[in-house]
C-alpha positions in Angstrom: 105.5 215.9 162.9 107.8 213.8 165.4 111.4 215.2 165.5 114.4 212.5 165.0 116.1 211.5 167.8 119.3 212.7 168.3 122.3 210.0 168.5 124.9 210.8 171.3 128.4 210.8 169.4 130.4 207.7 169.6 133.4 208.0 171.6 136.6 206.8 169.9 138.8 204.9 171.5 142.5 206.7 172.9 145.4 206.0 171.5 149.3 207.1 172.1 151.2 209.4 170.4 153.9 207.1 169.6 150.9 204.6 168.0 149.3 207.3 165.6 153.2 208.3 164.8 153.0 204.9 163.2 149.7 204.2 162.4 150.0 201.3 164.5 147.4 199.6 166.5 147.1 200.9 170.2 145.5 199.1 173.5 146.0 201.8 176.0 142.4 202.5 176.1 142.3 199.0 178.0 144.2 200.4 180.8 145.2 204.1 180.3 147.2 204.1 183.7 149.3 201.4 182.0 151.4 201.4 178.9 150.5 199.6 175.3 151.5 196.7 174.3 153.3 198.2 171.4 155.3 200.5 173.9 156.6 198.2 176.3 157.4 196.0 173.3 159.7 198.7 171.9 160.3 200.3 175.3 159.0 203.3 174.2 157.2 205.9 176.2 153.8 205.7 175.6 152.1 209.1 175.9 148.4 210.1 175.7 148.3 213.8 174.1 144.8 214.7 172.7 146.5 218.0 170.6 149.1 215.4 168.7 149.8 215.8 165.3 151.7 213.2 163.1 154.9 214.3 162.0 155.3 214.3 158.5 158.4 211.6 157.7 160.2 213.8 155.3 160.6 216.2 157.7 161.5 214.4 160.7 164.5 213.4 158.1 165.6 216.6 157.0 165.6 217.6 160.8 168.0 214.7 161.2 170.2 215.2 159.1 170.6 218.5 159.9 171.5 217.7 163.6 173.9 214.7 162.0 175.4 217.5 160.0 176.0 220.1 163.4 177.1 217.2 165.2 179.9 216.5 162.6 181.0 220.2 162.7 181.0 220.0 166.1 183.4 217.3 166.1 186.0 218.3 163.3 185.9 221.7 165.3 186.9 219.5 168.8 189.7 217.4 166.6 193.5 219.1 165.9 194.0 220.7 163.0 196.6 218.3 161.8 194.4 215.5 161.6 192.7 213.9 158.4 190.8 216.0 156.5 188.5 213.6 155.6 186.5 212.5 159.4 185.8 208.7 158.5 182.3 207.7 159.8 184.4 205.2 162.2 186.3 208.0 163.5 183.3 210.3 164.1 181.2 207.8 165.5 184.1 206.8 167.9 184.2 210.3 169.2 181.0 210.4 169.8 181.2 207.5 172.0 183.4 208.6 173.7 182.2 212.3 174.5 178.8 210.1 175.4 181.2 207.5 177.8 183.8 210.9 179.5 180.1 212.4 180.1 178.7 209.7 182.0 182.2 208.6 184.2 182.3 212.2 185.2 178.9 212.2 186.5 179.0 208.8 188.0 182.6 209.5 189.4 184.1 206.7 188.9 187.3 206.0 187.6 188.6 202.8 185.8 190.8 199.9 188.0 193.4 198.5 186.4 191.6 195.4 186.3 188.6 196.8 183.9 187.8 194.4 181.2 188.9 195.0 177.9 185.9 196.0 176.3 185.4 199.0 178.7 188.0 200.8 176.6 187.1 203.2 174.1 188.9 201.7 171.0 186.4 198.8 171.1 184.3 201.1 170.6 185.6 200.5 167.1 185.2 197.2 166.9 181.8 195.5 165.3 180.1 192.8 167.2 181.7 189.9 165.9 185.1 190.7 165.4 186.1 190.6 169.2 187.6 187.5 170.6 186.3 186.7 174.4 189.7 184.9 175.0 191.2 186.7 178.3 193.5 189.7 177.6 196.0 191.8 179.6 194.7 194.7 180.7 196.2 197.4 178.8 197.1 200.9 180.5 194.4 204.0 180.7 194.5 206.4 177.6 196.1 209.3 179.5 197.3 208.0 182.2 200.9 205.8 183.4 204.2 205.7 181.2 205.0 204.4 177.8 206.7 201.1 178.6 209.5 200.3 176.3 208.9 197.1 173.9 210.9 194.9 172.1 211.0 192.7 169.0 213.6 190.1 168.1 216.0 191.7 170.0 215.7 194.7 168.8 214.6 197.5 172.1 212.7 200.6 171.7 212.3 203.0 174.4 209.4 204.5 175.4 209.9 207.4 174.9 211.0 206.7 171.4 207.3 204.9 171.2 205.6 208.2 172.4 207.9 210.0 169.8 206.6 207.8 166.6 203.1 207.4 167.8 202.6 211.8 167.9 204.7 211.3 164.4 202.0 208.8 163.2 199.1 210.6 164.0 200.5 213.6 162.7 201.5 213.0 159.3 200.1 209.3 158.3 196.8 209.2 159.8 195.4 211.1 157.5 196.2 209.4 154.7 194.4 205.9 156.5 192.1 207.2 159.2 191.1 203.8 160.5 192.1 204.3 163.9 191.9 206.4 167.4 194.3 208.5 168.2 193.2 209.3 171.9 194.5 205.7 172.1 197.6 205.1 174.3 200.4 202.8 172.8 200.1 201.0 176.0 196.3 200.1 174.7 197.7 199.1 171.3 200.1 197.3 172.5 197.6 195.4 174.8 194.9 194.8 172.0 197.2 193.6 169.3 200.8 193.3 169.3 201.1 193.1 165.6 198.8 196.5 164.9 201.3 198.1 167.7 204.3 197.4 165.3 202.5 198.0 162.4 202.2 201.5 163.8 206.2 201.7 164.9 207.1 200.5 161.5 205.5 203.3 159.5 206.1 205.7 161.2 210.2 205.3 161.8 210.2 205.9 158.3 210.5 209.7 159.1 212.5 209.1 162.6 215.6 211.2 162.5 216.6 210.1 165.9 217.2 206.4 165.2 217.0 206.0 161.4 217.7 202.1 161.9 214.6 201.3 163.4 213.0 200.8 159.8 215.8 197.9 158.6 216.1 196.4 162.1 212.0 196.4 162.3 210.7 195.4 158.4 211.1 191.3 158.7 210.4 191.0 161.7 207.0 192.8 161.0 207.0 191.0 158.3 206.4 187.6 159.9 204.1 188.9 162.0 201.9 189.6 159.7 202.4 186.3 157.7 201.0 184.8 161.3 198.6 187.2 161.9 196.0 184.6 160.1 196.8 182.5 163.5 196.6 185.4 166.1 194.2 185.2 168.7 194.2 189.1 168.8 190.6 190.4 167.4 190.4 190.4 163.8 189.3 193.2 163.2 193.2 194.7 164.5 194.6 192.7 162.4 192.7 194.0 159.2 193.8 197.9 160.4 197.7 196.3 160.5 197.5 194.9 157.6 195.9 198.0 155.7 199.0 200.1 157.7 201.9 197.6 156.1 200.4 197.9 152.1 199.5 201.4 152.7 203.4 201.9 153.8 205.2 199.2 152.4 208.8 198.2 153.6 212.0 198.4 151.4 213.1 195.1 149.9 215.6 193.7 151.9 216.7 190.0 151.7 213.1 188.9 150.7 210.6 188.9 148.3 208.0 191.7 147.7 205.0 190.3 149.3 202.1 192.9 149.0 200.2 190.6 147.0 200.2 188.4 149.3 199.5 189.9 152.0 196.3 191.4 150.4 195.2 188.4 149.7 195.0 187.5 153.6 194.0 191.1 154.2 191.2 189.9 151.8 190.4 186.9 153.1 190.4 187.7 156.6 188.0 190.2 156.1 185.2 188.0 154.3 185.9 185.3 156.6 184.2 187.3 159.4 181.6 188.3 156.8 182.5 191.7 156.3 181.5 191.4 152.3 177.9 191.3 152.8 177.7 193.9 156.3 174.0 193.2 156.6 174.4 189.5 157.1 177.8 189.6 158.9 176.5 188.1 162.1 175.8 185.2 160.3 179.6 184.5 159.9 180.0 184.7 163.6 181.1 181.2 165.5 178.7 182.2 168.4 175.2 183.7 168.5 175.4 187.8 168.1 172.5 189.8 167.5 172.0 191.5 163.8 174.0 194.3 163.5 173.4 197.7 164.5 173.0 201.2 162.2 176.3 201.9 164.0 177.7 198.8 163.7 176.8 198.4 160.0 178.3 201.3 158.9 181.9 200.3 160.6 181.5 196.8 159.0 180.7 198.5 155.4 183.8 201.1 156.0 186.1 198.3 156.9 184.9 196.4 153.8 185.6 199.6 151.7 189.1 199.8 153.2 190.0 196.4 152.1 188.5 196.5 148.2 190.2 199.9 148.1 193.4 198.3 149.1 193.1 195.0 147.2 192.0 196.6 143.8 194.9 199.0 144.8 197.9 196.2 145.1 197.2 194.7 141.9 197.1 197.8 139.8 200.0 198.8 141.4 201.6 194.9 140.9 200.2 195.7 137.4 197.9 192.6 138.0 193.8 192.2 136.7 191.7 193.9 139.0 189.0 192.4 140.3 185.9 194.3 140.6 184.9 192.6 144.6 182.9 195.5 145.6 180.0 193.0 143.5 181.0 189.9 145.5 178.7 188.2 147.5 176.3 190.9 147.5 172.6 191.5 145.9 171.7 195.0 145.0 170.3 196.1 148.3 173.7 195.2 150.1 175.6 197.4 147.2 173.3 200.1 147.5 173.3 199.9 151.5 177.4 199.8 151.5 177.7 203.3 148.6 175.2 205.1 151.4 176.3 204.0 154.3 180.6 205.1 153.8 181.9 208.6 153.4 180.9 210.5 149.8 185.5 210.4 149.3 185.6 206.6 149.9 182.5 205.7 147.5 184.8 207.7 145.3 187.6 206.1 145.4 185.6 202.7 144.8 184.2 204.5 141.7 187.4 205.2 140.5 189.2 201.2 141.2 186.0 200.5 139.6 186.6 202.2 136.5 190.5 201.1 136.2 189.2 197.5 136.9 186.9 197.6 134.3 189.5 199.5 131.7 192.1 196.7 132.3 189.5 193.9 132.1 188.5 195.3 128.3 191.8 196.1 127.2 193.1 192.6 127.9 190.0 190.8 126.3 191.0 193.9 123.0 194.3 192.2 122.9 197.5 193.2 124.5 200.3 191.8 121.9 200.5 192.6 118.3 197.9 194.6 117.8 196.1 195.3 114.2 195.4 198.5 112.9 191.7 197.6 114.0 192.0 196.8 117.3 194.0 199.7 118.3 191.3 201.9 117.1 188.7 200.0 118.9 191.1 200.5 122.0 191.1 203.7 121.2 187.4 203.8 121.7 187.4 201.6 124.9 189.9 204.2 126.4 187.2 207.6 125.4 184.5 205.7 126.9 186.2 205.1 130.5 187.6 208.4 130.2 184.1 209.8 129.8 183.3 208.1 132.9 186.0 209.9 134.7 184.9 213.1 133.7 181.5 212.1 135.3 183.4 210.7 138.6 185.5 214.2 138.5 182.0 216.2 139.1 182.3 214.7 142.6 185.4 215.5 143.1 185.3 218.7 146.1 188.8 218.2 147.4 192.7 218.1 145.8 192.6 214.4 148.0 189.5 213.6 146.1 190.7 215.2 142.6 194.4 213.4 142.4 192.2 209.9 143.3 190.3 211.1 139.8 193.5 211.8 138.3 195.0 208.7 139.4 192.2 207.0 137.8 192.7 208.5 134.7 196.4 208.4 134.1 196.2 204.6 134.8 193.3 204.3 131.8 195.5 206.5 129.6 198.7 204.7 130.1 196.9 202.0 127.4 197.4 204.5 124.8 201.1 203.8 125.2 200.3 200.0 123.7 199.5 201.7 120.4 202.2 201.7 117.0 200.2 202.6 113.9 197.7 205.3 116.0 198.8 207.0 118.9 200.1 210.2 117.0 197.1 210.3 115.4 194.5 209.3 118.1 195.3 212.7 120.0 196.0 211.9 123.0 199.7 213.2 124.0 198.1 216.3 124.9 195.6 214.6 127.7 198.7 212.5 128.8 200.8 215.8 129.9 198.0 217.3 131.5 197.3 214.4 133.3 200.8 213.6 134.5 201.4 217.3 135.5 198.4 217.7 137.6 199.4 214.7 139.3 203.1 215.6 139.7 201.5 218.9 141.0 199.5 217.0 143.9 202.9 215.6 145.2 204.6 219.1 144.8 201.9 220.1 147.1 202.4 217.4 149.6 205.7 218.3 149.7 205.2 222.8 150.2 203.0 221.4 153.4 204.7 219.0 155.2 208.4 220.0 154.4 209.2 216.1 153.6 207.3 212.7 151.9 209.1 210.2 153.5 205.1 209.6 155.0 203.9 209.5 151.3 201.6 206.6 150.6 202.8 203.7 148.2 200.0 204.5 145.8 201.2 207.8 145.8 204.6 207.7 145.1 203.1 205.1 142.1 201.2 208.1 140.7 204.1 209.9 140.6 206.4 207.7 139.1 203.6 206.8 136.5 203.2 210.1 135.8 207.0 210.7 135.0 207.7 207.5 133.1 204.7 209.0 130.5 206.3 212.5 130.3 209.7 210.8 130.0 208.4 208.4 126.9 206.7 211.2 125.1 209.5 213.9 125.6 211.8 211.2 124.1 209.8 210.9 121.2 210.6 212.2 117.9 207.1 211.3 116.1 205.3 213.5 119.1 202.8 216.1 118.1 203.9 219.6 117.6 202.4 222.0 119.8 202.9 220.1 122.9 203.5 222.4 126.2 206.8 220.6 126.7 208.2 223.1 128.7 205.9 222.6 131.3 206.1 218.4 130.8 210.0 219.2 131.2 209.7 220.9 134.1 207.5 218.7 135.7 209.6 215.6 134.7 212.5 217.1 136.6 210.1 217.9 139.5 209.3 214.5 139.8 212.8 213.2 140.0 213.7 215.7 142.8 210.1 214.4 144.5 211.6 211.3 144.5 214.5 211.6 146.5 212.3 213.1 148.9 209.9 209.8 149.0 212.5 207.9 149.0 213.5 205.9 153.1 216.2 203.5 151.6 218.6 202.8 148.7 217.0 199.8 148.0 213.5 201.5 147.5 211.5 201.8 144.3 211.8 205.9 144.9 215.4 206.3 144.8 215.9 203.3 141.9 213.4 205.3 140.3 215.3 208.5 140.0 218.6 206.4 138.5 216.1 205.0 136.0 214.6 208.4 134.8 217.5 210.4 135.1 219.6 207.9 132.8 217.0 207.6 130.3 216.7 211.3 129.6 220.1 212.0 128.9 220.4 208.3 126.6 220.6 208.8 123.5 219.1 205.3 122.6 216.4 204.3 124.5 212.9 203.8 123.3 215.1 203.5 119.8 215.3 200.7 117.6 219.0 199.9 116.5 218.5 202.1 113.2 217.8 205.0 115.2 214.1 205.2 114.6 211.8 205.6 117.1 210.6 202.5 118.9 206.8 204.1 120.2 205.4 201.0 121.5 205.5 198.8 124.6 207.5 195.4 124.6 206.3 194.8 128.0 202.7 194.0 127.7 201.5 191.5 130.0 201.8 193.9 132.8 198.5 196.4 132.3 199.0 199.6 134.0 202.5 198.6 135.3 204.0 198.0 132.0 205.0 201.7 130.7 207.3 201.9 134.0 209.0 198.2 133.4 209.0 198.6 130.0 211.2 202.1 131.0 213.4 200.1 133.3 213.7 197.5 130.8 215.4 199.8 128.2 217.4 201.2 130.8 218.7 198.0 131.8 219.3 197.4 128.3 221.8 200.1 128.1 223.3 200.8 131.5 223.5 197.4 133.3 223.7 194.9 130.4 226.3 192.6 132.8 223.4 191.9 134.9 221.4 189.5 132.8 224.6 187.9 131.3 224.1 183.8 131.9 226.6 182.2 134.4 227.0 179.3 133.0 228.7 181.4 129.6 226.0 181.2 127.4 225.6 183.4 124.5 222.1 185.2 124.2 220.7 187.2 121.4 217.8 190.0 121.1 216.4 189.1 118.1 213.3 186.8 118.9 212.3 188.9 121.8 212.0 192.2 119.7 208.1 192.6 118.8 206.5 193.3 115.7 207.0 197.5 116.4 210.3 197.0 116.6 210.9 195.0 113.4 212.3 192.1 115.0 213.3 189.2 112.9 214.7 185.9 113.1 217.9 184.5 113.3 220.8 186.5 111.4 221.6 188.2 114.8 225.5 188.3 115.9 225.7 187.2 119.3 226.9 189.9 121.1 226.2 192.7 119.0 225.5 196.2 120.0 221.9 196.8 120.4 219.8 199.7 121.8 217.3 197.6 123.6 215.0 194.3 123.8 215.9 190.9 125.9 218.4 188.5 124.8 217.6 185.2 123.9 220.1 182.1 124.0 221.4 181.6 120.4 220.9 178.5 119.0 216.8 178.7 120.0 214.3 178.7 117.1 213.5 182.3 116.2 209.8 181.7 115.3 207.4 184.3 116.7 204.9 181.4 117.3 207.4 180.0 119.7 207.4 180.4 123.3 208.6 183.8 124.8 210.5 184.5 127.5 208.8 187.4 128.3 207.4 189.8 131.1 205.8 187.6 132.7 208.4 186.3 134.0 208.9 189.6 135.9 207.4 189.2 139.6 207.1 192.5 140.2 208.9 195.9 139.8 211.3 196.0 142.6 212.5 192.6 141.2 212.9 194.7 137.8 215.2 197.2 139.4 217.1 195.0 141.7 220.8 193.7 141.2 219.3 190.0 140.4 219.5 189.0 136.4 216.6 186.7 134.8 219.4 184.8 134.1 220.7 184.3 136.9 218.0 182.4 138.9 218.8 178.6 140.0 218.6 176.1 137.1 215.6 174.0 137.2 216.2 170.9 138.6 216.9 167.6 136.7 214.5 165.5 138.9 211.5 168.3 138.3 209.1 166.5 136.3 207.9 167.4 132.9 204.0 168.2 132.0 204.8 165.0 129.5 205.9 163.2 132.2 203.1 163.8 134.4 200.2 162.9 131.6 
């Protein structure tokens, strides 16, 4: 019996390491001396290891992300321990740049000319391809190297060594509260990238600058202008988003102009999806000239700059108490959500979460109805306000830090300041109780501010907003005669008084919302007749309603108004007003029968003579452009008549 022949074993054909990694087809067995094709595609090095074994994905993750995770400790143990608590992903990615870029000029020794281009410094480093002009720039100063050279503005001079002085201030105490930029930069470098982020820098931080407290009134407009022209700079755009986020995160005290943070978030805004920021993973397509598709780095530095501006924007107009809009949606498909919620820090998705939730709280308490409301739709409010509350408590889970716990808390007292827009049911509803804990734990988070730093003239506008929220609730429910017994109001008293004294503290000027703020509360709580009607009863509801979040705290300075500074909204041309048509329903308004200058414990006054129908057009809050107008010396009143040539609607059709 023949035996079989045996068949020699096919030799298989080599392939590199980096090609079985990726189950990828490999030609090295053409040449073995040479490279793949894959590998010089990729410029990887193309290795021929007979013992390989693939790695398995997950775990090639896991050991990422734990290096990513030492590298990060690393780098909060390098920084000062007076810097943000929270490392932004721009700030640790900057660093490590930058360690990379010390590394390599110390073992190249060589040093920087005076003559280096601009994008050699590290603070581009910052910048996303994209957002850097090629225009020719001076050639700013080395980080750490020459003196502070004294600048100017309008006329008005500041030393350098007052620069050095509010620069270390900045970086001390405000940084933190904004960590959008580098503080191994020299003011010398600012100065060179962008003249208006350079000022924006001086102008918050002389808000705490004992040693020439006029800087911040000589400063504000011209700042101010600047950034109305900053839409026309040739300076890189992305400085000029960071300058505007510094001027709305520390607004100036009204002077001789208008409030104009809504505006200028609106260019903040604009700005920023003009060079495609909105949508990070296309943003290269917004680019005049040809730039490659951005980078892991890169993206994540577009999608925290986009974050910082929503943040802001959402912030200004519940703060302005206008509709939020819910933009972090805008222009994006689900991928480019998802990719911005993974790609920022866990504290920043939070605080999108929680604009998120006061967006969509305003958005269905308008479309509930904001006026009259009937016994039904306050209880379907009532609903709408447990649901978002609910989602809070889910948001709260996340919360690991006080930072990250007042931004929950913040979120909530604005969603429960709607119960105050309830007659008939907000005894019975339940919720004065969640109110004072609420406003306590907030008034606590300033307190706490304050034990730390030893001042809060640095305290962020959205802060000092909490707190004054916070107050006008305690104040309104303290007030009340119809509040539920068993209340803890002597902690809500306490608190209340804590906030006024927190105030003077915040407050940089006279002029400022902080320090009107503490006339306001501390002459409503020892009136005997606000939040009254003229009977004596008490007056629970709102009559400014068209204001959202904003309208407890105008409605407040309304009734003070009413009682303390009555003069100011008397006409000038000697007409006689009444209250009677502007009283609402709550209040048991009628009309007509009113005397016209009768004693009254609150409401606006109306000219006598108008129809008294509640159909009829109302002069009302929205006429109010914004809360500093509210406080200030200017009367309704007492604005310029409309001119006789200004054409009617009628006229027009």
């Amino acid at each position: 019996m023949s035996m079989p022949m045996e068949t020699p074993l096919k030799k298989g054909k080599k392939a590199c390491t980096e090609c079985r990694q990726q189950k990828a087809k490999c030609d090295v067995y053409l040449d073995p001396n040479q490279p793949c094709t894959r590998c010089r595609k990729v410029k990887a090095a193309c290795i021929i290891s007979d013992p390989f074994k693939r790695e398995h994905k997950r775990k090639r993750l896991s050991e990422l992300e734990r290096e990513s995770e030492d590298l990060r400790r690393k780098l909060r143990a390098s920084q000062p321990a007076d810097l943000s608590p929270h490392p932004s992903p721009i700030a640790l990615l900057t660093a490590a740049a930058e360690m990379g870029a010390h590394s390599r000029q110390g073992s190249n020794s060589v040093s920087l000319s005076s003559n280096a281009p601009l994008d050699a410094y590290s603070p581009h480093l910052l910048a996303p391809n994209g957002l850097t002009h090629r225009t020719p720039a001076p050639a700013p100063a080395l980080d750490g190297g020459g003196t502070t050279l004294s600048r100017s503005l309008n006329g008005v001079q500041v030393q350098g060594e007052e620069i050095d002085d509010l620069f270390r201030l900045f970086f001390q105490h405000y940084a933190q509260f904004l960590p959008i930029l580098e503080p191994q930069t020299s003011p010398n470098t600012y100065y060179a990238q962008s003249p208006f982020l350079f000022w924006t820098i001086i102008g918050a931080a002389c808000r705490s600058y004992s040693r020439n407290p006029t800087l911040l009134t000589a400063l504000a407009r011209s700042i101010l202008e600047m950034a109305f022209l900053s839409a026309l700079s040739i300076s890189p755009p992305w400085h000029t988003i960071q300058g505007l986020l510094l001027l709305l995160t520390w607004p100036y005290p009204k002077g001789d102009h208008p409030d104009v943070a809504f505006p200028l978030c609106g260019i903040l805004l604009h700005i920023s999806m003009q060079n495609g920021l909105h949508v990070p993973m296309s943003s290269h397509e917004f680019s005049r000239v040809k730039i490659p598709a951005p980078s892991e780095g890169d993206l994540l530095r577009r999608s925290e700059l986009w974050a910082h501006t929503v943040i802001m924007y959402q912030r200004v107009c519940v703060l302005k108490g206008l509709l939020p809009r819910a933009l972090m949606n805008h222009g994006q498909d689900p991928t480019h959500r998802q990719v911005l919620m993974d790609k920022i820090a866990p504290w920043m998705a939070l605080k999108l979460r929680c604009l998120e939730v006061i967006s969509k709280c305003s958005e269905a308490v308008a479309e509930n109805g904001l006026r009259s409301m009937s016994l039904d739709q306050e209880r379907a409010l009532d609903i709408l306000l447990r649901t978002y509350e609910g989602q809070i408590d889910d948001l709260e889970l996340r919360a690991v830090t006080d930072d990250e716990r007042f931004d929950t808390g913040l979120c909530r007292m604005a969603v429960q300041s709607f119960h105050f827009f309830k007659n008939q049911t907000f005894v019975s509803s339940g919720c004065c109780p969640r109110i004072l804990v609420t406003a306590c734990s907030l008034i606590d988070y300033v307190q706490a501010l304050s034990d730390r730093f030893g001042f809060l003239s640095m305290t962020p506008y959205h802060i000092s907003f909490a707190l004054l929220l916070a107050a006008m609730c305690l104040l309104r429910i303290l007030k009340s005669t119809v509040a539920p017994r068993g209340l803890e109001t002597g902690r809500a008293r306490s608190s209340l008084f804590t906030a006024i004294n927190l105030a003077k503290q915040i407050s940089t000027d006279s002029a400022d919302i902080a320090a009107k703020a503490v006339t306001v509360l501390s002459s409503i709580w020892n009136s005997n007749r606000a939040f009254r009607r003229a009977d004596g009863s008490d007056s629970p509801a709102l009559r400014i309603r068209g204001r959202l979040v904003l309208s407890p705290i105008l409605d407040t300075v309304w009734w003070w108004r009413d009682e303390f500074d009555p003069q100011s909204r008397e006409p000038a041309n000697g007409a006689v007003y009444s209250r009677s048509r502007y009283l609402t329903a709550a209040d048991g308004g009628v009309g007509g029968g009113s005397e016209p200058n009768q004693d009254f414990a609150g409401g606006m006054m109306a000219p006598s003579g108008v129809p008294t129908d509640q159909s009829a057009f109302h002069l009302d809050e929205e006429f109010l452009a914004d809360f500093e107008w509210a406080l200030g010396d200017e009367a309704l009143f007492s604005l310029d008549p409309t001119p006789s040539t200004w054409p009617t609607t009628n006229a027009l059709l």
